[in-house]
N, C-alpha and C positions, 0 to 999 in steps of 0.2 A: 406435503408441499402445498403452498398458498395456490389459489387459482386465481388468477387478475384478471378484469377483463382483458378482452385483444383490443377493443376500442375504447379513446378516451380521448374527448375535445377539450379537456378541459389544459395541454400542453402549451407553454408559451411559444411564442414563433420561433425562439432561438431553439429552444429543446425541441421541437417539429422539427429542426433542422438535421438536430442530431439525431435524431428518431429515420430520418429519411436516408441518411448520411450509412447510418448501422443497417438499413435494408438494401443501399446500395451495393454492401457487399457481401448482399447474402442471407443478412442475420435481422430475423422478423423479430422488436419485443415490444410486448405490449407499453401503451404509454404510461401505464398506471406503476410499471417496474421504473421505467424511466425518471419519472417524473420523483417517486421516492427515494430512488439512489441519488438524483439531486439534491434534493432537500437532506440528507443525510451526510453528504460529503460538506454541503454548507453550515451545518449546524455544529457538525465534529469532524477533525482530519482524520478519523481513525473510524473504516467501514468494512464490517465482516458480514461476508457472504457464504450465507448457508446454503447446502446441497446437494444430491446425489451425484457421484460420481456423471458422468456426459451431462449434468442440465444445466451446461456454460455458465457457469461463475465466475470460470478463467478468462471466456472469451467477451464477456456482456462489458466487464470495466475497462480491457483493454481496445473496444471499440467504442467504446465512451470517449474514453481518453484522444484515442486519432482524430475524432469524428469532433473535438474541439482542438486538436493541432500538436496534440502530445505523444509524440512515438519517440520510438527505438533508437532512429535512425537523428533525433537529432536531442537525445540523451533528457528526454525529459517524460518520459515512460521507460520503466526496468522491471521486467518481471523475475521473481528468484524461489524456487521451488526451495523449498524449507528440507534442509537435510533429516536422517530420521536419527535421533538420539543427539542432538544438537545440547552441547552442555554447556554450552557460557554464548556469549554477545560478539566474541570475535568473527564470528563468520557473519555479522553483519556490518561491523563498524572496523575490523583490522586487527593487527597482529605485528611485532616485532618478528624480521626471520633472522634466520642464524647469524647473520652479519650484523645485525641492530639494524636493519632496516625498517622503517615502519611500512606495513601494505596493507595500503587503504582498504576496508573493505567495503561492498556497493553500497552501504548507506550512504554512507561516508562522502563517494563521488558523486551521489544524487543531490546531500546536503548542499553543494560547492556547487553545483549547477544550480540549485534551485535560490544559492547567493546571488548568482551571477548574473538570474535575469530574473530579481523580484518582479517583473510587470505578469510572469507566464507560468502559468499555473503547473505541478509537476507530480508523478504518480509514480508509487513503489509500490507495486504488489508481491505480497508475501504471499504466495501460493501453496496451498495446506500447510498451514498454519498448524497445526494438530497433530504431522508428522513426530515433531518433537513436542518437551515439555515447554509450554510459553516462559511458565516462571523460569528457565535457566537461561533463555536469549532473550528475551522482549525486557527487561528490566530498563535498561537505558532508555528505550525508544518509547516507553511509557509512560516513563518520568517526563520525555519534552511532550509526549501527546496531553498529560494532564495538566500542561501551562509551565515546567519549569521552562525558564531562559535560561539557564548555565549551559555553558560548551558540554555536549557530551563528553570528551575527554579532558582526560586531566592532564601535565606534564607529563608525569611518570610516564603514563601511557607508550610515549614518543621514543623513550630512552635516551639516546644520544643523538638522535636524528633530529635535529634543529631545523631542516631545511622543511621536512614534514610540519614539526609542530607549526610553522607560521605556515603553512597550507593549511591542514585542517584545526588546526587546536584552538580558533574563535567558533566552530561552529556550534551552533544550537539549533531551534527547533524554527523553521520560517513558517511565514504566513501563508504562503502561495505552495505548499507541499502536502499532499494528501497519502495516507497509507490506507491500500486496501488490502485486503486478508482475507481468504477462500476458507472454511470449513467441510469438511466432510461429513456426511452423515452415514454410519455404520460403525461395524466392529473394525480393531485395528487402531485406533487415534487414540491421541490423549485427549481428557477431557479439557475442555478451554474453562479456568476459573473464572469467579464472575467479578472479580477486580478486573479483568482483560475486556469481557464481556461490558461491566461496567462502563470502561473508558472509550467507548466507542457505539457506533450506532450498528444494527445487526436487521440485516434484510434477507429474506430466504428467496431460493431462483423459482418461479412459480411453473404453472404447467398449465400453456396458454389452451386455451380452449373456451 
């Protein structure tokens, strides 16, 4: 695990804020973790956080995210623990059910939120990431993280649901939506290749002292 300092003036006033904001409820991290997971969500939408089991990778982005006005509660933070042996993209972006229904799945409704109010910034965290193999769900979401613009879905997709495809069937990949992605470190995960690895900026959770 990296050790960063616990002190660091070198924060802007806005990030001091957020830095103050994540100690109000609780959660001390040094400025120099802060400050890099910044520059990292700014440089690529796509940020995997490495580390031990308890040393908050789960809880550091999601009090990031509050601590600049992104929660749960008004659908522009979603957290989604990564099922184990996940073998295709439907359980991120949907599924036809037995009727031809299309259902959406949480990419999907984060996409269309994060349409709806281009000024506000929006976070998906993929929470162990590793449980499954990335290559069999992350293909699509990888392809909008490396710059395509095409609609993740295609027609087919929709089936006979029309009413869907003109809900989600223009979406692609927006400007103002950021993926974060937990790692684990141990036995049990698959390993995350480095095409994934590649696409994205990789910060591990330190051990302040």
């Amino acid at each position: 695990l990296v050790r960063y300092p616990a002190q660091n003036d070198e924060l802007t006033p806005a990030l001091r804020l957020v830095q103050a904001k994540m100690g109000n409820r609780g959660y001390y991290y040094p400025a120099e973790l802060i400050k890099r997971y910044y520059l990292s969500i700014k440089s690529k939408p796509f940020v995997m956080i490495k580390g031990r089991v308890g040393s908050g990778k789960t809880s550091f982005p999601r009090l990031f995210a509050e601590a600049i006005g992104a929660t749960s509660e008004n659908s522009r933070f979603k957290r989604l623990l990564v099922g184990k042996n996940w073998d295709d993209d439907t359980h991120l972006f949907g599924r036809l059910d037995s009727r031809g229904h299309f259902i959406p799945g949480p990419i999907m409704l984060m996409l269309k939120a994060a349409k709806e109010y281009p000024d506000k910034p929006h976070f998906f965290l993929l929470d162990e990431m590793d449980r499954s193999p990335t290559a069999e769900y992350l293909r699509l979401l990888l392809e909008g993280i490396n710059g395509s613009q095409e609609p993740f879905l295609k027609r087919e997709d929709f089936g006979s649901d029309i009413t869907a495809y003109r809900e989600y069937g223009s979406l692609n990949f927006p400007d103002n939506l950021y993926f974060i992605a937990t790692i684990n470190e141990g036995l049990g995960y698959f390993p995350v290749p480095d095409r994934v690895i590649d696409s994205g900026n990789v910060i591990e959770m330190p051990v302040v002292g």
